[in-house]
VONUFI-681132 format. One line per field, with one value per residue (C-alpha): chain; residue in one letter; z, y, x; residue number from 0. Coordinates in steps of 0.25 Angstrom, whole numbers, plus 2048, in hexadecimal, padded with zeros to 3 digits. Example, Ala and Ser with C-alpha at 12.3 -4.5 7.8 and 13.67 -1.06 7.14 Angstrom:
BEGIN
ch: c(A | A) .
aa: c(a | s) .
z: c(81F | 81D) .
y: c(7EE | 7FC) .
x: c(831 | 837) .
i: c(0 | 1) .
! end
This chain:
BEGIN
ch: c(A | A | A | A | A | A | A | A | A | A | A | A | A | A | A | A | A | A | A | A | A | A | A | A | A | A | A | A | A | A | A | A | A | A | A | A | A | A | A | A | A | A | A | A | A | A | A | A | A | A | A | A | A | A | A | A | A | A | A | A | A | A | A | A | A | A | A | A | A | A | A | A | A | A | A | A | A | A | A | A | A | A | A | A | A | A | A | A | A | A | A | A | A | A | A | A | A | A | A | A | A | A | A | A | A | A | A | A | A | A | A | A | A | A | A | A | A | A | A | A | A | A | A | A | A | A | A | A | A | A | A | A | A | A | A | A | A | A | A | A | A | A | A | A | A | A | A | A | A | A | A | A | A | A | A | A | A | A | A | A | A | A | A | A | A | A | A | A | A | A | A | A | A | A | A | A | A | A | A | A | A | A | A | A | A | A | A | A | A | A | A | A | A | A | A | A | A | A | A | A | A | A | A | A | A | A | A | A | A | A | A | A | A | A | A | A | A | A | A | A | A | A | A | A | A | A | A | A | A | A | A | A | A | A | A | A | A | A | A | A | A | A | A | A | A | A | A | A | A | A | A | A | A | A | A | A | A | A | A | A | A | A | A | A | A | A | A | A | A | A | A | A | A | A | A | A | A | A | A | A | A | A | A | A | A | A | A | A | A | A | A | A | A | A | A | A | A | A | A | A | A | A | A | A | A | A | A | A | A | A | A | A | A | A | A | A | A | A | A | A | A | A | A | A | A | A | A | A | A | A | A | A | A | A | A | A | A | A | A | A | A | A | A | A | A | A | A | A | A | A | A | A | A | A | A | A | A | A | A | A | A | A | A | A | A | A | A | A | A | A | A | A | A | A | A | A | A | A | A | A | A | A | A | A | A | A | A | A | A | A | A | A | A | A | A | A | A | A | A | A | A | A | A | A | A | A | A | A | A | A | A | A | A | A | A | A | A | A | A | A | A | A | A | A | A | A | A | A | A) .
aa: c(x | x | x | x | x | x | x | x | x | x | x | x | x | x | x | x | x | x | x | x | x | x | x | x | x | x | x | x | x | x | x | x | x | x | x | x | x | x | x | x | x | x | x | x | x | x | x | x | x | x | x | x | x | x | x | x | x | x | x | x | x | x | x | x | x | x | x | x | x | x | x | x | x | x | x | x | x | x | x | x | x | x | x | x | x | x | x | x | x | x | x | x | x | x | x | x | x | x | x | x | x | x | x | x | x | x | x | x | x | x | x | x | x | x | x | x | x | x | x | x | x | x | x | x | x | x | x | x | x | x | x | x | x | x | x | x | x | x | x | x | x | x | x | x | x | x | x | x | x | x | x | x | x | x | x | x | x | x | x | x | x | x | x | x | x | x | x | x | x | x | x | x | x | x | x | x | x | x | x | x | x | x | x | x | x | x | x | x | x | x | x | x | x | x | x | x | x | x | x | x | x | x | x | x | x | x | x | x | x | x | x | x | x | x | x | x | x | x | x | x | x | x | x | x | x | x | x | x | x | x | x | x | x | x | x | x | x | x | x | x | x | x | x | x | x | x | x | x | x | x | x | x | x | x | x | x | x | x | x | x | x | x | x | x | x | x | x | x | x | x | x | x | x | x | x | x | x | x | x | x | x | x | x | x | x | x | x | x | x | x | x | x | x | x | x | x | x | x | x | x | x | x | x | x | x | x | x | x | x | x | x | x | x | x | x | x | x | x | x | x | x | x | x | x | x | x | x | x | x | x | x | x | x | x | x | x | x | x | x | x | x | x | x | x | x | x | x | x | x | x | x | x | x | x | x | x | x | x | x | x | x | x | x | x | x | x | x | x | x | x | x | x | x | x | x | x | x | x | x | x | x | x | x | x | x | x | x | x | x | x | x | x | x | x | x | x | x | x | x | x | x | x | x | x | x | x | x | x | x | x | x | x | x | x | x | x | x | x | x | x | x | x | x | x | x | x | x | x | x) .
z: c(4B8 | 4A9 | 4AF | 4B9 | 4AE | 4A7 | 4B5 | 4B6 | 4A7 | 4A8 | 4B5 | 4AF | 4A3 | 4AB | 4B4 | 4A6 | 4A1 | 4AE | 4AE | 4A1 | 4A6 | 4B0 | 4A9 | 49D | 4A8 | 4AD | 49E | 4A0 | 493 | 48D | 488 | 497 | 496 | 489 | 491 | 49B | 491 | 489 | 497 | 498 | 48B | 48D | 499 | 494 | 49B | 48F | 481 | 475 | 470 | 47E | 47E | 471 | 475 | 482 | 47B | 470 | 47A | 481 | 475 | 470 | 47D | 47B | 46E | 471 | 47D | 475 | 46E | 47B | 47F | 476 | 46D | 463 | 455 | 44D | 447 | 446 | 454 | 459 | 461 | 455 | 44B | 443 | 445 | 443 | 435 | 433 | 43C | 442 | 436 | 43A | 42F | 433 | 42C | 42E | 426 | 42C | 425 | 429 | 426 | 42D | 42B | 432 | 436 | 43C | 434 | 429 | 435 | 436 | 430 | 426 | 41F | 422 | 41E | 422 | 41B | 41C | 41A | 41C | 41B | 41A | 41F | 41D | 427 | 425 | 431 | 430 | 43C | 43E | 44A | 449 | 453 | 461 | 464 | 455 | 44F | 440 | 43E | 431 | 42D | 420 | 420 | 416 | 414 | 40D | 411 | 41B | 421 | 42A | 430 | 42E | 421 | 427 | 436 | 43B | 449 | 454 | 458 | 44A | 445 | 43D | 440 | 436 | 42B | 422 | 41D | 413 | 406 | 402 | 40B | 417 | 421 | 42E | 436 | 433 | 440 | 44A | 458 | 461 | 46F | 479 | 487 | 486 | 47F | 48C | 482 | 473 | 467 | 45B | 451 | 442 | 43D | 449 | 44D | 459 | 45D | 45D | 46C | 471 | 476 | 475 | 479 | 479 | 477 | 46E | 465 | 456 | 44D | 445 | 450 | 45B | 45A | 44C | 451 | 453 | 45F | 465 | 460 | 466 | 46C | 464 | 46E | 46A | 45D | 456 | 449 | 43F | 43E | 43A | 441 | 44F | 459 | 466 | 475 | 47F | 48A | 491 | 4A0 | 4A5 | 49F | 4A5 | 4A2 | 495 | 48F | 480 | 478 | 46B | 460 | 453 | 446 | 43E | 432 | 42D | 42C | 437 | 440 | 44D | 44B | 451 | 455 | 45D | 46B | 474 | 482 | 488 | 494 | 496 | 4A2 | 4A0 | 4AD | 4AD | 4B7 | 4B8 | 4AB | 4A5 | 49D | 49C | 494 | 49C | 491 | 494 | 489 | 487 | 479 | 471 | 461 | 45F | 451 | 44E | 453 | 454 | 45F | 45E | 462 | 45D | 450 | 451 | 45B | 450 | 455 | 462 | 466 | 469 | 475 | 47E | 488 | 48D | 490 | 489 | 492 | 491 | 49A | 49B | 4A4 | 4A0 | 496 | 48D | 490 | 48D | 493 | 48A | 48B | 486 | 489 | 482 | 485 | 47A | 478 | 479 | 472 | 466 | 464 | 461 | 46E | 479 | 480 | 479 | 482 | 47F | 485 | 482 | 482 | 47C | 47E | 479 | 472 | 47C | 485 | 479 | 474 | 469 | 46F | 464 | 462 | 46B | 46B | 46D | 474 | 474 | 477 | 476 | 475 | 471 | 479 | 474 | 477 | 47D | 473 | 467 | 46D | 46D | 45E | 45A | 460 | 45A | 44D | 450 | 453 | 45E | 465 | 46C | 470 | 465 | 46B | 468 | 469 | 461 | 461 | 45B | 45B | 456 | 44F | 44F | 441 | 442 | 447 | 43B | 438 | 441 | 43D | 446 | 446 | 44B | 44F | 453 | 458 | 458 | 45F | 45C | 453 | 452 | 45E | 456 | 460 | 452 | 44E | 44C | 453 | 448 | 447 | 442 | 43F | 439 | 435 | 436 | 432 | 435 | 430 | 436 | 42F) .
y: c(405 | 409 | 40F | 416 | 41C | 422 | 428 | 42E | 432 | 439 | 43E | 447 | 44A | 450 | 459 | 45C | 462 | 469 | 46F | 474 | 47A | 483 | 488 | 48C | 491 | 499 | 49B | 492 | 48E | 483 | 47C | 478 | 46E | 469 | 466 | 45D | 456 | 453 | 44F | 445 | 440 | 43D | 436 | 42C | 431 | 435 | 42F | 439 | 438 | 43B | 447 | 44C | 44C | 454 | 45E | 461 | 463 | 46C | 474 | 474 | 479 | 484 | 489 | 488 | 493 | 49C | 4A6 | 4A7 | 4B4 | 4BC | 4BA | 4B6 | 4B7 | 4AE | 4A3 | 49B | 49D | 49A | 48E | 489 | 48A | 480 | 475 | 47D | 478 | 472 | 479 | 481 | 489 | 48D | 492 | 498 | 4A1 | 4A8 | 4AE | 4B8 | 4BB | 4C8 | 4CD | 4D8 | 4E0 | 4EE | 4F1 | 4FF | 506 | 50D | 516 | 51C | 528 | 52D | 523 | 514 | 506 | 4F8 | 4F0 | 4E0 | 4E0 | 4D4 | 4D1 | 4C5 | 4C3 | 4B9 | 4B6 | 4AB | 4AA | 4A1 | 49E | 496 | 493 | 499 | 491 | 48C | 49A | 4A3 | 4A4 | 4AC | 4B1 | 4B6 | 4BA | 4BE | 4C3 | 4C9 | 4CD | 4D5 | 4DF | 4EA | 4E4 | 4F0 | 4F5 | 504 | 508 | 503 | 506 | 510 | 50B | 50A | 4FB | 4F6 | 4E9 | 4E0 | 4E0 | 4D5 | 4DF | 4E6 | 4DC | 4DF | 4D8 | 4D5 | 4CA | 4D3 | 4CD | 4D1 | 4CB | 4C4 | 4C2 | 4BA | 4B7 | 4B2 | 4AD | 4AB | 4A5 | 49B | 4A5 | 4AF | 4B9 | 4BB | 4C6 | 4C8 | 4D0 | 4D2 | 4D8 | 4D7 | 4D8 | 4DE | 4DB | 4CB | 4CE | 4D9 | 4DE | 4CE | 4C8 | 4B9 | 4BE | 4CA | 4CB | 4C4 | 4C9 | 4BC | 4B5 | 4BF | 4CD | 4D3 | 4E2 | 4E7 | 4EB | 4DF | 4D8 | 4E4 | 4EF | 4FC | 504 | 4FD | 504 | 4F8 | 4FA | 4F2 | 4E6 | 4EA | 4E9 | 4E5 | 4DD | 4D9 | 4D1 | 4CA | 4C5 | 4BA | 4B8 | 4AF | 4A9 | 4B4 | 4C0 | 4C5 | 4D2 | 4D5 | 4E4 | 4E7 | 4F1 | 4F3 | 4FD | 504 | 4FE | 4FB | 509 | 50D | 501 | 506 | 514 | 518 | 508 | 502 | 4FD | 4F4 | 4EC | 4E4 | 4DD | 4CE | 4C8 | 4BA | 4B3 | 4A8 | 4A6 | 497 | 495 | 4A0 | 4A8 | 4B6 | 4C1 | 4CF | 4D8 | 4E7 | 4EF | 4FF | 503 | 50E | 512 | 51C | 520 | 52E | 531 | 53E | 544 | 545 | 552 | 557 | 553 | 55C | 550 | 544 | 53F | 536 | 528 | 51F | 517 | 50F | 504 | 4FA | 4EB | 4DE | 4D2 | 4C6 | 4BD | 4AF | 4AF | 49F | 495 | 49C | 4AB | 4B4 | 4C4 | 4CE | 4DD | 4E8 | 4F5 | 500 | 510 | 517 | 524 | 52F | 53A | 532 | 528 | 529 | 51F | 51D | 511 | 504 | 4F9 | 4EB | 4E0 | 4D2 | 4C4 | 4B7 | 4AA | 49D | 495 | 487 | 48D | 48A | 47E | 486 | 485 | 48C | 499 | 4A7 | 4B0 | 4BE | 4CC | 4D8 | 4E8 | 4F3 | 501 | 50C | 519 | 526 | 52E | 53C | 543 | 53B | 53E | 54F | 54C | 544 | 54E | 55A | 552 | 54F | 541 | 53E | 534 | 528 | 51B | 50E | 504 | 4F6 | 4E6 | 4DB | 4CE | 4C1 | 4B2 | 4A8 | 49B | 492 | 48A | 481 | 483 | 48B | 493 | 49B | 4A5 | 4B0 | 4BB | 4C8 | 4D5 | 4E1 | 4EE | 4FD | 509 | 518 | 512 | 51A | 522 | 529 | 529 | 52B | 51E | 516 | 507 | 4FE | 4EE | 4E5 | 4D7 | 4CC | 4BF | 4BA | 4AE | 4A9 | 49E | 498 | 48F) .
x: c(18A | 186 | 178 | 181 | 18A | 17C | 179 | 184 | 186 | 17A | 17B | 187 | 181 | 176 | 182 | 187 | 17B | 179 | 187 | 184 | 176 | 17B | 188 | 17F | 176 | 181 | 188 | 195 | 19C | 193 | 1A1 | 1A1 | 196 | 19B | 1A9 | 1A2 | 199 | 1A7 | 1AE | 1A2 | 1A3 | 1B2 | 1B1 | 1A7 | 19B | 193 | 192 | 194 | 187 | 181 | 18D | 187 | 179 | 17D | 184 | 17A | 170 | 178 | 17C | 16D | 169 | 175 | 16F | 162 | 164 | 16D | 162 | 15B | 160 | 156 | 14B | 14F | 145 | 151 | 148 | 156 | 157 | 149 | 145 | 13D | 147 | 14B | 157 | 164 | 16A | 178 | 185 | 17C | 173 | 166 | 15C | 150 | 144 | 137 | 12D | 122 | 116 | 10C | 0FF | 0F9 | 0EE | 0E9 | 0DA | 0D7 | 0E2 | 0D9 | 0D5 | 0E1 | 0E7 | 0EF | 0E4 | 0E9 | 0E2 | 0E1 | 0E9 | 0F1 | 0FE | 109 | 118 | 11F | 12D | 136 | 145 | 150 | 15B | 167 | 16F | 17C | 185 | 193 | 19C | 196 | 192 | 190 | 185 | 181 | 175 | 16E | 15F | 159 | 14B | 142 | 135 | 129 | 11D | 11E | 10F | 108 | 114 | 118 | 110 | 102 | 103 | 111 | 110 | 11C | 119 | 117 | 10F | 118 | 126 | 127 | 123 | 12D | 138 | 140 | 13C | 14C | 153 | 158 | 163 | 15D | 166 | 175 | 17E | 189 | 186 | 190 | 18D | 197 | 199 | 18E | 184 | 186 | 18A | 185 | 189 | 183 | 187 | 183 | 176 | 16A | 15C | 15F | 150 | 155 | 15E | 156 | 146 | 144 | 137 | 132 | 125 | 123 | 132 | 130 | 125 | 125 | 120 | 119 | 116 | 116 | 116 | 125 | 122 | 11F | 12B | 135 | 135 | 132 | 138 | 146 | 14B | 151 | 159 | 156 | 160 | 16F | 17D | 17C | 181 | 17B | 182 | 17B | 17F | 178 | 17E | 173 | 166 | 15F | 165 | 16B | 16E | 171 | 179 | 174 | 178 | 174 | 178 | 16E | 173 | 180 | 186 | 18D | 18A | 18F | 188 | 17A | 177 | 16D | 170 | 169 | 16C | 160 | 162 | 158 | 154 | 14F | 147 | 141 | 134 | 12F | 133 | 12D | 136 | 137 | 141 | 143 | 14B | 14F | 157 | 15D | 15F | 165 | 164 | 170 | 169 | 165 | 156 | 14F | 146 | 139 | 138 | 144 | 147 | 155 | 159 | 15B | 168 | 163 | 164 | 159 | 159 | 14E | 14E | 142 | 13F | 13A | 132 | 12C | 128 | 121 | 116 | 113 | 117 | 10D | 10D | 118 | 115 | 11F | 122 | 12A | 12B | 138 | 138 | 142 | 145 | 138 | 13F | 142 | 138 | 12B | 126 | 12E | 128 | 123 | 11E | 116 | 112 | 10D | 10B | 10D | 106 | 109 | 0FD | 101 | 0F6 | 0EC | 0F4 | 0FB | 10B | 111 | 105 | 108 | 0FE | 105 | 0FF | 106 | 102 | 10B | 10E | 116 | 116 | 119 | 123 | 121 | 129 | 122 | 114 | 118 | 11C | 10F | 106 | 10D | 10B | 0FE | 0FD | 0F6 | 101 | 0FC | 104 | 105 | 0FF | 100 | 0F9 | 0FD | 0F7 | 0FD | 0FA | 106 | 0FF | 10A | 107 | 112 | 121 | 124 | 118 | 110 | 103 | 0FF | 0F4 | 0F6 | 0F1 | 0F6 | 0EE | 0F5 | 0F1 | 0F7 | 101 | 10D | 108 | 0FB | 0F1 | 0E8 | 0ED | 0E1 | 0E3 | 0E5 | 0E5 | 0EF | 0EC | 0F8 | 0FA | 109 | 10E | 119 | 123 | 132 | 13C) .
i: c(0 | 1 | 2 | 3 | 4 | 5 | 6 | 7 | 8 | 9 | 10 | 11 | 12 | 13 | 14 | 15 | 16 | 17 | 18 | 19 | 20 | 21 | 22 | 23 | 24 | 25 | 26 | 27 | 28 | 29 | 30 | 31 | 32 | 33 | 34 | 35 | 36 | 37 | 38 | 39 | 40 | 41 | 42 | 43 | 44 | 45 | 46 | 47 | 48 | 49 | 50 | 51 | 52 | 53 | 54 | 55 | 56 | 57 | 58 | 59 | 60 | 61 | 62 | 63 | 64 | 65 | 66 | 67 | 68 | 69 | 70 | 71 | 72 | 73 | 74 | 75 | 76 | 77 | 78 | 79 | 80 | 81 | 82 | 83 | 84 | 85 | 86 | 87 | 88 | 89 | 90 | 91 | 92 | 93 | 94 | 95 | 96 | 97 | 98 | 99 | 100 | 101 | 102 | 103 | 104 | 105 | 106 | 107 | 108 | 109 | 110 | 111 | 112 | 113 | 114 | 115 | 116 | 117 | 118 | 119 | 120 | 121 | 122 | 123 | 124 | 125 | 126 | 127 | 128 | 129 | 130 | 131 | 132 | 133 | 134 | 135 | 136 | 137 | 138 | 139 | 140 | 141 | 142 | 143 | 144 | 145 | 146 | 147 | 148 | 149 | 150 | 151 | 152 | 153 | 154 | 155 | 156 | 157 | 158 | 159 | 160 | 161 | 162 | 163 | 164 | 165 | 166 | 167 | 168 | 169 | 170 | 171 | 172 | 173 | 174 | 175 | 176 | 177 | 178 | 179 | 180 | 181 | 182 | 183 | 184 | 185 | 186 | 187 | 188 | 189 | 190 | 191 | 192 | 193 | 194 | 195 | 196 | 197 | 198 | 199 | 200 | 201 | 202 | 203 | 204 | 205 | 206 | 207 | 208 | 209 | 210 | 211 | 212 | 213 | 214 | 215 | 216 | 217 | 218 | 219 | 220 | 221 | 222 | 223 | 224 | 225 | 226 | 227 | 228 | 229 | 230 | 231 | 232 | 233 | 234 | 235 | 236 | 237 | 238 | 239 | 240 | 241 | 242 | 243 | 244 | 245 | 246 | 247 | 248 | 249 | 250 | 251 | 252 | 253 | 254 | 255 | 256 | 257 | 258 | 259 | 260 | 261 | 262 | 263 | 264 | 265 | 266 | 267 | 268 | 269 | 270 | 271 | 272 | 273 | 274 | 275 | 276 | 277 | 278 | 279 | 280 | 281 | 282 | 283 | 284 | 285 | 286 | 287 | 288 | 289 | 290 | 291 | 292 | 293 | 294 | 295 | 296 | 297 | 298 | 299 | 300 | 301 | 302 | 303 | 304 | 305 | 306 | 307 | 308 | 309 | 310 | 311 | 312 | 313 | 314 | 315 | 316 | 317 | 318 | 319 | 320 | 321 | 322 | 323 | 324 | 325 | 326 | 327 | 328 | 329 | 330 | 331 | 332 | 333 | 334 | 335 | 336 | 337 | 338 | 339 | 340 | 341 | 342 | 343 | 344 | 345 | 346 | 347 | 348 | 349 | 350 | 351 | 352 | 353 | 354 | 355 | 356 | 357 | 358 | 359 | 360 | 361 | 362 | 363 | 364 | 365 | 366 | 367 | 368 | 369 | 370 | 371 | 372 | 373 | 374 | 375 | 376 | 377 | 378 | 379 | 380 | 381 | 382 | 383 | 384 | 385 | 386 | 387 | 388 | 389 | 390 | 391 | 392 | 393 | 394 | 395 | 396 | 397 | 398 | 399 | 400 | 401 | 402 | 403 | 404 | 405 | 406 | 407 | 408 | 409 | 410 | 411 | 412 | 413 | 414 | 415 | 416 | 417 | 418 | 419 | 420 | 421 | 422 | 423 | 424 | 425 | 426 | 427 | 428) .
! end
């Protein structure tokens, strides 16, 4: 009879857990599955410590899939992250270390040289729970050297987006999310990094730990403000389809003036278990920007529209592209596309290594190419490859080599093609 009763016991614990997988499946309030487990409990049919152990499955499971609508670059929110701390505090930091050195700039002109630069950066993050559904959200980062971007090599796609830190303690991100309906619904609100919800990709979005050129990590035909008042909505009806809002100031003066708007649209499909992510988005800066051709004309609005994919082809390959088209009478390129992969070391026995390559371009706009040649720069499109290898030290510390190859940057077709080479290190607490 007692044999019987463990049947049966399980037999309803299983009915309990599959109850709770189809309305999370189809998004019914997760307090409904605690209702049965409690109506169990009471009639005698489960013991409190096998009620506990249920539910704390159940909730891990819940908080596990919350931050699986975007990419997210949070350390405190990554799958290795630490244990959370006491009432649900969560401490996490990074340092990123960068050397990079050029070969074949000392043939360009006005006179140039060779030279190895580096940066360090260095980010803390805290996280804590507000409630069964809140969550704050702060991060301090700082940092030192400029590395080889801007002063060494002006180029649209750029070749540390790591580089340039401020030296002082900078809050880069402080807000509150609140999620709602079982997680169908999230808001955000606070000061952003917009890039966190939108022009994701598994494969090509954190220059910590993939792609050092900001190119690869988003798309440079999205003209991002730099972190400051902004809130963001996405609302998740199934686990296949989501789609965020996102608006940002350009500082903190006049917050609802001349902001930055974004909606992206992500369509999530699963093939054989083989996970893919299919983002399309329209954007529009309402700051003032000028035409090329028409300086008189300085009052426009900037807008653009393109996609980001990626795509597992197997457990080990991951296929990535992005392509953006902006606006060709005020911006200098009017189309930037790339394309990639990623593949995991488990193929060489190395689980935790990637090997990244990417190539890219920015193609020049009509408009700037009449300007260039009236100026009498030859106008050719920036090309772009980059090259990593992620050498997974221990769960904490990764090393990887780099190298980078740039062809017309800035669109110069005189541009002689130059070659990057970097070292990053990169360390997770």
């Amino acid at each position: 009879m007692k044999g019987r009763q463990n049947v049966i016991k399980k037999l309803l614990i299983v009915a309990v857990l599959t109850v709770f997988a189809i309305s999370t499946a189809s998004f019914a309030f997760a307090s409904e599955t605690e209702v049965l487990m409690k109506m169990l409990l009471k009639k005698g049919m489960l013991t409190q410590a096998e009620y506990e152990e249920v539910m704390g499955e159940l909730k891990a499971d819940t908080k596990d899939n919350q931050w699986k609508e975007h990419v997210d670059k949070h350390i405190t929110h990554a799958e290795e992250a630490g244990p959370a701390l006491a009432d649900g505090l969560s401490i996490a930091g990074g340092i990123t270390i960068v050397g990079q050195g050029t070969s074949g700039n000392d043939k360009n002109s006005p006179p140039a040289e060779d030279v190895i630069d580096g940066n360090i950066s260095a980010d803390l993050e805290i996280s804590t729970s507000i409630g069964e559904s809140g969550e704050a959200f702060l991060a301090i980062e700082a940092g030192e050297g400029s590395g080889l971007e801007g002063d060494e090599i002006a180029s649209f796609w750029g070749v540390n987006a790591d580089a340039g830190v401020a030296s002082t303690l900078d809050l880069t991100e402080a807000w509150y999310e609140h999620r709602f309906l079982n997680n169908m619904v999230t808001f955000t609100i606070g000061k952003l990094n917009l890039t966190n919800y939108f022009d994701g990709n598994d494969a090509a979005n954190d220059e910590t730990t993939q792609f050092l050129a900001p190119g690869f990590v988003n798309s440079i035909a999205i003209e991002f403000p730099d972190n400051s008042a902004a809130a963001r909505l996405t609302i998740r009806p199934s686990e296949l389809f989501d789609i965020s809002i996102g608006t940002q100031s350009d500082g903190w003066e006049d917050i609802i003036e001349n902001n930055f708007f974004i909606i992206e649209a992500d369509v999530k499909p699963e093939f054989g278990g083989l996970h893919g992510n299919y983002r399309i988005y329209a954007w529009t800066n309402r700051g003032n920007h000028t035409e090329l051709k028409d300086a008189a004309k300085d009052k426009e609005q900037g807008s653009g529209y393109g996609v980001s994919i990626d795509q597992q082809i197997t457990d080990s390959l991951t296929l990535f592209g992005r392509i953006g088209y902006q606006d060709k009478k005020l911006y200098e390129f009017d189309i930037a596309w790339s394309g990639g992969l990623a593949l995991s070391g488990s193929l060489w026995g190395r689980d935790d290594d990637v090997l990244g390559v990417a190539y890219g371009q920015a193609l020049l706009s009509n408009d700037n190419k009449e300007v260039l040649t009236a100026a009498g720069t030859s106008p050719g499109n920036e090309s772009h490859f980059e090259a990593y290898y992620s050498l997974s030290v221990n769960e904490h510390i990764s090393v990887s080599p780099d190298i980078q190859v740039i062809t017309n940057a800035s669109g110069d077709d005189d541009f002689n093609t130059v070659i990057v080479g970097a070292v990053r290190g990169q360390i997770t607490f």
